[in-house]
N, C-alpha and C positions, 0 to 999 in steps of 0.2 A: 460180438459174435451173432449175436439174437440180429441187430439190424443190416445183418451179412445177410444170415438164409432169408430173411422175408426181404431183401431188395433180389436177390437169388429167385425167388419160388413167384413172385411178381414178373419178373423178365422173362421168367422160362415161360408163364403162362401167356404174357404178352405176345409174345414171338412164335407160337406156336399154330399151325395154323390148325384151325376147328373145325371139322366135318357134321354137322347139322342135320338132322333130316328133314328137308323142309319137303324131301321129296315124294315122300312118305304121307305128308300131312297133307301135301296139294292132290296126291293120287286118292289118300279117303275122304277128304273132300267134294271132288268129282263124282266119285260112285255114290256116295251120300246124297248129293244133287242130283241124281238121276234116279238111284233105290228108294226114294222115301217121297216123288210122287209118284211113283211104279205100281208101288205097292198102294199107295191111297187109290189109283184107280182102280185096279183090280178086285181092293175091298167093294168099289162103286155096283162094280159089277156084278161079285157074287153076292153080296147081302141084297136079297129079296125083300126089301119093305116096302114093296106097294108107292113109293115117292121115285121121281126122275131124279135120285141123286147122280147119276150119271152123266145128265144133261146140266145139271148144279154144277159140276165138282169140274169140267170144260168149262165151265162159262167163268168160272170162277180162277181157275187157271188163265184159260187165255187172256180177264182181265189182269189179272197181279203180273203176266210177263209182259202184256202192252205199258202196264207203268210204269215198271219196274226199267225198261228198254226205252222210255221216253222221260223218263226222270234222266238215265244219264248222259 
């Protein structure tokens, strides 16, 4: 009986189709990738410390997407 319901509770799971949310993960991923250098720049901007982190935090970007974009 025991190897009734677990060939039972195994088939039912097999057979079952599963709804995921990958759609979910790809959508805050995105926003993620575009909120968190958003915000690094913006801190560039309002933090007054007397340094060109501004002109840093560009140059620094534009390199890591040039390799990043030539790596693949």
């Amino acid at each position: 009986m025991k190897h009734f319901l677990l060939i039972f509770l195994v088939s039912a799971f097999m057979f079952t189709p599963v709804r995921s949310q990958h759609k979910g993960v790809e959508i805050s991923g995105d926003v993620l990738s575009l909120a968190l250098p958003a915000a690094a720049f913006t801190s560039t901007i309002t933090w007054k410390d007397g340094e060109k982190s501004t002109l840093r935090f560009i140059g620094a970007m534009g390199m890591s997407v040039a390799i990043t974009y030539s790596l693949k």
